[in-house]
C-alpha positions as CSV (number, residue, x, y, z in Angstrom):
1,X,-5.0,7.9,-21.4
2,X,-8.0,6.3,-23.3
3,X,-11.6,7.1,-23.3
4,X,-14.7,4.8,-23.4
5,X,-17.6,6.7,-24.6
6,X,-21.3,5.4,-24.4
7,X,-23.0,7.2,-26.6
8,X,-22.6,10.6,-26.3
9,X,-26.2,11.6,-25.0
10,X,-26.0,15.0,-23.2
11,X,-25.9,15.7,-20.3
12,X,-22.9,13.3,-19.4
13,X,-21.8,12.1,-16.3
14,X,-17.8,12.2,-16.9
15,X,-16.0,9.6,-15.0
16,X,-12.2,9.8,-14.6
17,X,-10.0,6.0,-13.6
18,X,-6.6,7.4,-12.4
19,X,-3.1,5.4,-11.7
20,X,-4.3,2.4,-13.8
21,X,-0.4,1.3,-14.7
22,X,-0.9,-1.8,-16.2
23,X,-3.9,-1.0,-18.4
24,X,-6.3,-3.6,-16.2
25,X,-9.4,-1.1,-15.4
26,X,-11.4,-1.5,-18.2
27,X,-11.2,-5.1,-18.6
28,X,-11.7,-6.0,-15.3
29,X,-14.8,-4.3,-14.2
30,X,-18.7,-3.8,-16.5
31,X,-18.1,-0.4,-16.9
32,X,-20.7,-0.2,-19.8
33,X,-23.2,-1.1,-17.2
34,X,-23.6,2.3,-16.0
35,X,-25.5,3.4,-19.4
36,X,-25.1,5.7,-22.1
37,X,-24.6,8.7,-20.2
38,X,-21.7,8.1,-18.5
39,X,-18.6,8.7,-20.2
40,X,-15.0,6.9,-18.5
41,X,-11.8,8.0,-18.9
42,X,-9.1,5.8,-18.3
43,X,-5.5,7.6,-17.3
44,X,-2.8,4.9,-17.4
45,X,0.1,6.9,-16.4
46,X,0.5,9.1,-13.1
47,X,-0.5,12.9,-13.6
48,X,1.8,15.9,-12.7
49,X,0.0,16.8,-9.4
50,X,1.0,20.6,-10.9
51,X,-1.4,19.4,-13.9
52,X,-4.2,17.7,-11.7
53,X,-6.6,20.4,-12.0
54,X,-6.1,21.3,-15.4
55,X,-6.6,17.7,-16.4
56,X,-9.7,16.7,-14.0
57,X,-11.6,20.0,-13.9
58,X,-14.5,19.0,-16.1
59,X,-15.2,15.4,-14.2
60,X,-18.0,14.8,-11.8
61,X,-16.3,11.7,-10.9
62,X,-13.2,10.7,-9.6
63,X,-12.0,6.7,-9.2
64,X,-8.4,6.7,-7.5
65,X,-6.4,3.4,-7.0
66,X,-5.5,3.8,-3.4
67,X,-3.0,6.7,-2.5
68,X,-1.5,6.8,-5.9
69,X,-2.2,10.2,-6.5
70,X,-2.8,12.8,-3.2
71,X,-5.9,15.1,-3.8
72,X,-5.3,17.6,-0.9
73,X,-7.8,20.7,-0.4
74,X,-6.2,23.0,-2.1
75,X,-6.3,20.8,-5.3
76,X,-9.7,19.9,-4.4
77,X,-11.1,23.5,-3.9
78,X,-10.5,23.6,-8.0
79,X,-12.5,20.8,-9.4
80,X,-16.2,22.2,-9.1
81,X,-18.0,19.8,-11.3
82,X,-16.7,17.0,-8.7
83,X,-19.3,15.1,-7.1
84,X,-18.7,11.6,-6.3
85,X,-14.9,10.2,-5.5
86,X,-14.4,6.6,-5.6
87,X,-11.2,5.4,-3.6
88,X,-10.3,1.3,-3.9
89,X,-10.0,0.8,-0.3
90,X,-12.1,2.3,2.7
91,X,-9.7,4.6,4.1
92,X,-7.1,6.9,2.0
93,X,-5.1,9.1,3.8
94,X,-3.9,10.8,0.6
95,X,-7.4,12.6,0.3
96,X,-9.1,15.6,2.3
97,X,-11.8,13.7,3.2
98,X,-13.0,15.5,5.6
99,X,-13.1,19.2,3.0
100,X,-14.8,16.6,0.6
101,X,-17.8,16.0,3.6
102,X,-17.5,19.5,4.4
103,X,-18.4,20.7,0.7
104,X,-21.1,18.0,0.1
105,X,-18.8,16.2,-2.3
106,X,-19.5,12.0,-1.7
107,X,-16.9,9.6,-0.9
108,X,-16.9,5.8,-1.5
109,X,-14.7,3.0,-0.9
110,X,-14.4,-0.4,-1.8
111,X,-13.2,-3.9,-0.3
112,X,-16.5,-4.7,2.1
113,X,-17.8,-8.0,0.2
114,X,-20.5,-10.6,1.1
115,X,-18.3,-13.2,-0.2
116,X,-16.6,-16.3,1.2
117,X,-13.2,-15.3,2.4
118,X,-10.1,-15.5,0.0
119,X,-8.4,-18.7,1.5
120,X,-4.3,-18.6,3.1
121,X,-2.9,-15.1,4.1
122,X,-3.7,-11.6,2.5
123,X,-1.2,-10.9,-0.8
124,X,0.0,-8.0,1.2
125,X,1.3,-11.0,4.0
126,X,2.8,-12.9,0.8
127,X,4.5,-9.8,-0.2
128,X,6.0,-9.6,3.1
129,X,7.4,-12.5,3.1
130,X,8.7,-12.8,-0.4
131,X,10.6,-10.0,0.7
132,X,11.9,-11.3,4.0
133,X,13.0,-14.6,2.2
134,X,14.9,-12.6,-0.4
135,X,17.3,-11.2,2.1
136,X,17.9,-13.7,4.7
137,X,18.4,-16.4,1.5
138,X,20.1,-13.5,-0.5
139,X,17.8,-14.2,-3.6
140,X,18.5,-11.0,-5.3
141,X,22.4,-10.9,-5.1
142,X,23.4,-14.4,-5.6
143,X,21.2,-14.6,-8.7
144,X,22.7,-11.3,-9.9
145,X,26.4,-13.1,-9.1
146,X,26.0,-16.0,-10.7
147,X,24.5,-14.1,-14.0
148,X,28.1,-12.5,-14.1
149,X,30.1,-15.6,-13.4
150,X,30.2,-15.9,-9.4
151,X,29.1,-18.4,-7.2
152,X,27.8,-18.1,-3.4
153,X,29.3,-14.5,-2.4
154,X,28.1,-14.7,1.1
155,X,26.3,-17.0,3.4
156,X,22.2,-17.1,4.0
157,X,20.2,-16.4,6.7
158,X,18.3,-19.1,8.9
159,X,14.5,-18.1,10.0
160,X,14.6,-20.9,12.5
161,X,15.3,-19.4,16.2
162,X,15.0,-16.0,14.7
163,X,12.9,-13.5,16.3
164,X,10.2,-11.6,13.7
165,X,9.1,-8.7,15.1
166,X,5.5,-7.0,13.8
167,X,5.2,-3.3,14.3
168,X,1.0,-4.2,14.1
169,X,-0.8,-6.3,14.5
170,X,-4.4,-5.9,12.9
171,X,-5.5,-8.0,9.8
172,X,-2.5,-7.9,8.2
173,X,-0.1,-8.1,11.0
174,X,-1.9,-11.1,12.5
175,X,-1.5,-13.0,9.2
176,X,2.2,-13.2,9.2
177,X,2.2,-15.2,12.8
178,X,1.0,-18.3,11.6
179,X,4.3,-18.4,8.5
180,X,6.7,-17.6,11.2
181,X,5.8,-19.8,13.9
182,X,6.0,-22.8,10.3
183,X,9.3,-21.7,9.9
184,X,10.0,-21.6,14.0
185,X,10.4,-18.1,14.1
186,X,9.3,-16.2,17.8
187,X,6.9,-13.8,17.0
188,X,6.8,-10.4,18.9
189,X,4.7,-7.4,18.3
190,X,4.1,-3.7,19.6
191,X,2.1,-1.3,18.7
192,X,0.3,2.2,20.1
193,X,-2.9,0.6,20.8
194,X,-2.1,-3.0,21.4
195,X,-3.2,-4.6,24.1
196,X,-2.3,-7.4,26.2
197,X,-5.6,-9.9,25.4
198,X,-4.9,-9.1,21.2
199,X,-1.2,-10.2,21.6
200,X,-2.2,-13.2,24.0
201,X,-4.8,-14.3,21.0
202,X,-2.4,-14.0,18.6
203,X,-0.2,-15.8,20.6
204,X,2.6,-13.7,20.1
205,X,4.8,-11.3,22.8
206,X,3.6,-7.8,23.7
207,X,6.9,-5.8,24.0
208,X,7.6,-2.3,24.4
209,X,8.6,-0.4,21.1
210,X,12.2,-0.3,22.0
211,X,12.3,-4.5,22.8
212,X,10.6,-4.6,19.7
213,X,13.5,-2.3,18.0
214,X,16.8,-4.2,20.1
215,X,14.8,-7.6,19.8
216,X,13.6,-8.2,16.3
217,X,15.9,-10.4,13.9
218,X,12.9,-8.8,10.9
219,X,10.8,-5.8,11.8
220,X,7.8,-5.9,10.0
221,X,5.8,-3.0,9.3
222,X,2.3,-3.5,9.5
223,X,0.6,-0.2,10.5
224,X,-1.6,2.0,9.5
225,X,-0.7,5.4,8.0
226,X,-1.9,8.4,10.4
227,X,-0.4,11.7,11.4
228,X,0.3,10.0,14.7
229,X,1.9,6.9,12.9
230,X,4.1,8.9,10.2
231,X,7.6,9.3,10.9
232,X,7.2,6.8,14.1
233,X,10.4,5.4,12.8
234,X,13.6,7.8,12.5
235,X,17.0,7.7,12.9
236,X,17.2,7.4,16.7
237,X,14.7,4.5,16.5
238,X,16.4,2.5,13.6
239,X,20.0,2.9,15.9
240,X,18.2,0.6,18.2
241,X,17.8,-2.6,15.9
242,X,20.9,-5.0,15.7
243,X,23.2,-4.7,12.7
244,X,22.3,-8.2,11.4
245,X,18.7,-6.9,11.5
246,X,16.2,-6.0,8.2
247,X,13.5,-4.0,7.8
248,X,10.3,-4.9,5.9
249,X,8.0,-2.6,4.9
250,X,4.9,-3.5,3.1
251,X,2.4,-0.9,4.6
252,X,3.2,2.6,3.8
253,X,6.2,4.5,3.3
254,X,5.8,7.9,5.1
255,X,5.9,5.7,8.5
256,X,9.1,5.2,8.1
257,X,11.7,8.5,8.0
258,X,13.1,7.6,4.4
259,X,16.0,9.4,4.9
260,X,17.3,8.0,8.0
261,X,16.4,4.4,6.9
262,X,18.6,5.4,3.2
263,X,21.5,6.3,6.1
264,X,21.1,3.3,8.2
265,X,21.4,1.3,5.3
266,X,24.4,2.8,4.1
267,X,26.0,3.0,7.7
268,X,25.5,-0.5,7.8
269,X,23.5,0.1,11.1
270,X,20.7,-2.4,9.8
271,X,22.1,-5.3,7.8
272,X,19.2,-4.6,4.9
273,X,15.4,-3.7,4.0
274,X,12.6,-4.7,2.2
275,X,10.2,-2.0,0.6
276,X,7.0,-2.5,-1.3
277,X,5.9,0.8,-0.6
278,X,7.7,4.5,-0.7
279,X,7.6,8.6,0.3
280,X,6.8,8.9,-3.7
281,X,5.3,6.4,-6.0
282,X,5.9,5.5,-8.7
283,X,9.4,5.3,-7.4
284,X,11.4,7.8,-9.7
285,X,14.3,6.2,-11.7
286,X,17.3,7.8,-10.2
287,X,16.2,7.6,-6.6
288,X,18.8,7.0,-4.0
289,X,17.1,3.9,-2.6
290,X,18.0,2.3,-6.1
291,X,21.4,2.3,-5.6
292,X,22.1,0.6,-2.2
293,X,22.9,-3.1,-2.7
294,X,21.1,-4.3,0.5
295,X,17.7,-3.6,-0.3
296,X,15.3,-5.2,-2.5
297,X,12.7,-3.2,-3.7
298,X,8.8,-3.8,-5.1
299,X,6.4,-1.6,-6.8
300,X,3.5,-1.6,-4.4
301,X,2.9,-5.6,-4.8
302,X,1.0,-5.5,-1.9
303,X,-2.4,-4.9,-2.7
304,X,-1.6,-5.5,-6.8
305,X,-3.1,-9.1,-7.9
306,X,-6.0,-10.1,-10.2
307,X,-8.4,-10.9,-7.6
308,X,-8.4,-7.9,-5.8
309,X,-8.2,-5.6,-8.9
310,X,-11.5,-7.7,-10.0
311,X,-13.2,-6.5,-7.0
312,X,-11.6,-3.2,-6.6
313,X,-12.5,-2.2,-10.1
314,X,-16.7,-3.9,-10.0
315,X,-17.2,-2.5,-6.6
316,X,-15.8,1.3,-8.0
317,X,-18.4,0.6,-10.6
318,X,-21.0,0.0,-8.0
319,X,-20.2,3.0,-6.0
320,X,-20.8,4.8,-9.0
321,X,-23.7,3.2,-10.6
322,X,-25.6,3.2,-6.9
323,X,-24.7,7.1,-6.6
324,X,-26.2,7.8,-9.8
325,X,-29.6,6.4,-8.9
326,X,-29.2,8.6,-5.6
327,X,-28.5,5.7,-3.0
328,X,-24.4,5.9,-1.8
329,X,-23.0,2.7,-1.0
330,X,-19.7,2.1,1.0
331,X,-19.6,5.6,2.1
332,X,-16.1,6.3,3.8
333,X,-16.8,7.3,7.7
C-alpha cells in the first residue's frame, strides 16, 4: 500500500486504488489533477475480503480493477463514507450494483473512448490464442523437456482442418474468426442468444450447444459472466467434447464448473485447457489446477497491457474528477 497525499487541506475526499499488482496506477494516470483535496491511496496487494471493511471504512471513494476484489451488500452495507465507486470496465458482476443504486451510492465505469480504434484483435483475442498455440504446439512442455535434457516428448497439433469452436460470439468472440479462418480452421459458434443473421455475418456455423461441445477441436469461451451463464459448463457438458479436445478460457472463470473441468482434465476426458482467468484470483499457490501437466495457465492477461491500463486508470480519474464537480460520467446502467 502507498499513499499520495495532496496537501492535506480538510475536508478530504479519500480515494482508495485497489488490486494494482504490478504497481502501474499511479504512473499511468494524472492523479494530482484532481487537486489538493483529494487524497489516493494505492493498495498493491489483494485485501482479506474478512479485512475489507476495516481497511476501506473511512474512503468516500472506491477504484476497483475489474472483479479483483467482490464488494457484495453485506460488505457494502459497512462502508458509510462511500460515495462514488469507480469500476475499470462498464459492467462488474463482482459488485451489488444494484444495493449501490438503491442507497444513492454512484457507480462509474470506464472503457467508452472517442478515440480511433486500437488496430488487429482485442489483447483478450491475443491471449486466446497464445494459449491455444501453446497446447496444440506443446510450447510449455517441450521447452520444459528440453531444459532437463529431452528432446520432442510427443507430437504437435495441426490448426489446419481443425474445427474452433466459440462459446460467444460478441466483440470478443467475433475477433477470433478472422485468425482461425488464416490458419484454415472451421469456425463454429453457439450461444443463448445467438442468432442465425449474427453467425451468418460472422461467417461462422450456428450449432446447437451440444454440436458445439461433440464438434469443437478448441472450445473457446467467450461469454459473459451472468447468473444464467455461471456454471453453464459442468461435468455432464465437458463428457460431450472429444478426448483430443482443449478448452480455452479467457473470459471468466465461474462459467465454467472448476471442479469438474480439474476432473476432466485428470480423467483425460479432454486432452488439455487453457485458463487466463479462475473461481479465485489471484490464483493461490497450492491450488489443484497447478499441478495437472495439461494445462497452461495465465494470470488474467486478458485485459492486462499498457494501453488499456493507460486508459483504464485516466478514465477512473475522470470519473472521479467529473463526480467531484457534481456531473457523473460513464455511469454503469
Amino acid at each position: 500500500m502507498s499513499d499520495c497525499a495532496y496537501k492535506q487541506n480538510v475536508p478530504m475526499t479519500k480515494v482508495a486504488v485497489l488490486d494494482d499488482y504490478q504497481s502501474r496506477a499511479s504512473g499511468y494516470a494524472d492523479w494530482a489533477s484532481l487537486g489538493p483535496g483529494v487524497q489516493v491511496t494505492f493498495f498493491h496487494e489483494p485485501i482479506d475480503p474478512t479485512a475489507l471493511v476495516e481497511t476501506l471504512v473511512d474512503f468516500e471513494v472506491l477504484v476497483l480493477m475489474r472483479e479483483r476484489t467482490a464488494f457484495r451488500r453485506q460488505v457494502l452495507e459497512r462502508l458509510p463514507n462511500l460515495q462514488l465507486l469507480v469500476t475499470t470496465g462498464m459492467r462488474n458482476a463482482s459488485v451489488d450494483i444494484a444495493y449501490l443504486k438503491e442507497r444513492g451510492v454512484v457507480v462509474s465505469g470506464t472503457g467508452r473512448s472517442d478515440g480511433p480504434p486500437t488496430p488487429g484483435i482485442p489483447s483478450t483475442a491475443e491471449v486466446a490464442w497464445a494459449l491455444i498455440f501453446a497446447l496444440s504446439k506443446r510450447v510449455i512442455v517441450e521447452d520444459r523437456a528440453i531444459r532437463h535434457g529431452h528432446w520432442q516428448l510427443d507430437l504437435p497439433s495441426v490448426l489446419g482442418g481443425a474445427t474452433l469452436g466459440l462459446a460467444g460470439l460478441g466483440h470478443l468472440g467475433s475477433a477470433m474468426v478472422a485468425p482461425a479462418r488464416a490458419f484454415g480452421m472451421k469456425v463454429i459458434a453457439w450461444s443463448q442468444n445467438l442468432t442465425e443473421g449474427r453467425a451468418v455475418a460472422e461467417g461462422v456455423g450456428k450449432v446447437t450447444k451440444e454440436e458445439l461441445l461433440s464438434t469443437s477441436d478448441v472450445l473457446s469461451i467467450h461469454l459473459v459472466l451472468s447468473e444464467r451463464t455461471r456454471g453453464i459448463f459442468k461435468a455432464s457438458d465437458l463428457a460431450l467434447m472429444k478426448a483430443t479436445a482443449v478448452l480455452i478460457n479467457t473470459s471468466r472463470g465461474p462459467i465454467v464448473d472448476e471442479q469438474a473441468l480439474i476432473a476432466a482434465l485428470r480423467n483425460g476426458t479432454i486432452a488439455g485447457a487453457g485458463l487466463d482467468v479462475y473461481d479465485e484470483e489471484p490464483l493461490p499457490a497450492a491450488h489443484e489446477l497447478t499441478t495437472l501437466t495439461n494445462v497452461v495457465l495465465l494470470p488474467h492477461l486478458g485485459y492486462a497491457n499498457e494501453a488499456g491500463f493507460r486508459q483504464m486508470y485516466g478514465q477512473a480519474v475522470e470519473d472521479i474528477d467529473e463526480f467531484l464537480h457534481g456531473s457523473p460520467v460513464r455511469v454503469v446502467d
